[in-house]
VONU-120223 format. One line per 2 residues: their letters; for each residue y, x, z of N, C-alpha, C. Coordinates in steps of 0.2 Angstrom, whole numbers, m for minus. Atoms other than C-alpha are relative to their C-alpha. Example, Ala and Ser with C-alpha at 12.3 -4.5 7.8 and 13.67 -1.06 7.14 Angstrom:
<pts>
as	m6/4/0/m22/62/39/6/4/0 ~ m6/m4/m1/m5/68/36/5/m4/3
</pts>
This chain:
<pts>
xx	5/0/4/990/79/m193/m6/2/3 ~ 5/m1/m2/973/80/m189/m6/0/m6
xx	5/m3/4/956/87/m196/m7/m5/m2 ~ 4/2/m1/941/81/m199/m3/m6/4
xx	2/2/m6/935/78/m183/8/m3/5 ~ m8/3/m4/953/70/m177/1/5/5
xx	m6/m3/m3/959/85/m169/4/3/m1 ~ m4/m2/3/976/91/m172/0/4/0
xx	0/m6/2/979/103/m180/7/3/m4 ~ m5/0/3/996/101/m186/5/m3/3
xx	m6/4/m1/1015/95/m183/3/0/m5 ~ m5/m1/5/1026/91/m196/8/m1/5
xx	m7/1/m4/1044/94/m191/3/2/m6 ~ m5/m1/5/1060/93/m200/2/6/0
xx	m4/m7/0/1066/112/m207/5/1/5 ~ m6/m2/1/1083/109/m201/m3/1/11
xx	2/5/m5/1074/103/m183/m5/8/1 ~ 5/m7/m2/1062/121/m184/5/7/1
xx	m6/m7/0/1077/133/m188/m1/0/5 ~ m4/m2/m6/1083/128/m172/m5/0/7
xx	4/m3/m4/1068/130/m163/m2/7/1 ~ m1/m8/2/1066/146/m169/6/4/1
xx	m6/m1/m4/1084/150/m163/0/2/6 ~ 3/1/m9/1079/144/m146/m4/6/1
xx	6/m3/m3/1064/153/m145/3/9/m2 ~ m2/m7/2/1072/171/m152/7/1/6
xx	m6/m1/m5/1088/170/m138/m4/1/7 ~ 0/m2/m6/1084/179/m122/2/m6/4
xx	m3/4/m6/1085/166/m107/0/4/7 ~ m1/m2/m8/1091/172/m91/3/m4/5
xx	m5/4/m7/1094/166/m74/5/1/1 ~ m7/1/m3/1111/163/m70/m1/0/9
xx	0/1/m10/1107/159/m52/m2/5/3 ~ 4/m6/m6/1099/174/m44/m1/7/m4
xx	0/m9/2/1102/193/m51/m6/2/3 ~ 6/m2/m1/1086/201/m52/0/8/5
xx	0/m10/m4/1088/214/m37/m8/0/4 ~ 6/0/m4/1071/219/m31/0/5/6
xx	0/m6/m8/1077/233/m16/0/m6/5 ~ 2/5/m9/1075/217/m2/m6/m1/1
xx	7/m1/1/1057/220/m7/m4/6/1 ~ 0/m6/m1/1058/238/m4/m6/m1/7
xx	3/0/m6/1044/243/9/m5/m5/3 ~ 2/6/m4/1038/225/11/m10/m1/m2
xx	8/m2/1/1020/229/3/m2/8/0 ~ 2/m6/m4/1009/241/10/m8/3/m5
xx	6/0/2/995/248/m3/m4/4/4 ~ 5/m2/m3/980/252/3/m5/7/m2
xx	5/m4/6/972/261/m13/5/0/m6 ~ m1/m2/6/980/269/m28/m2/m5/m6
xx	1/3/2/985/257/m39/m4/2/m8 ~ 2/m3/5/976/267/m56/m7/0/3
xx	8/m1/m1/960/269/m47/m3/m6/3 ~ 3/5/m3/959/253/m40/m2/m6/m6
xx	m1/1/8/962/247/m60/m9/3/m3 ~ 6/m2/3/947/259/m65/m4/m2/6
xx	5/3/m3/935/252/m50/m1/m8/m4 ~ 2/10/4/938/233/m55/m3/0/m9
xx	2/0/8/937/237/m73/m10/3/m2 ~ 8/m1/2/918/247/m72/m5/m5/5
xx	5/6/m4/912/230/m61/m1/m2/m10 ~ 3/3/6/913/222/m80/m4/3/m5
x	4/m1/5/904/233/m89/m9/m2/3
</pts>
């Protein structure tokens, strides 16, 4: 479906066809293939600067 101006603005889809989109999209997906361990990452970055103050300098450049 589209507007005025032909651009959409709309899908029509069948009920039975959204339920299970809405199924889909509510189920947790998880990788099977690679458990999430992040200790082989331990160590491997080195900060420079505190990462809270370095949050509050970047943030008062936008004002």
């Amino acid at each position: 479906m589209t507007d005025e101006a032909m651009r959409p603005v709309a899908v029509p889809v069948d009920c039975e066809e959204w339920q299970q989109i809405e199924q889909l999209l509510e189920t947790p997906i998880i990788q099977k293939t690679e458990k999430s361990n992040f200790s082989k990452y331990a160590g491997a970055i080195e900060l420079t600067q505190e990462p809270l103050e370095y949050q509050k300098l970047i943030r008062e450049e936008w004002d």
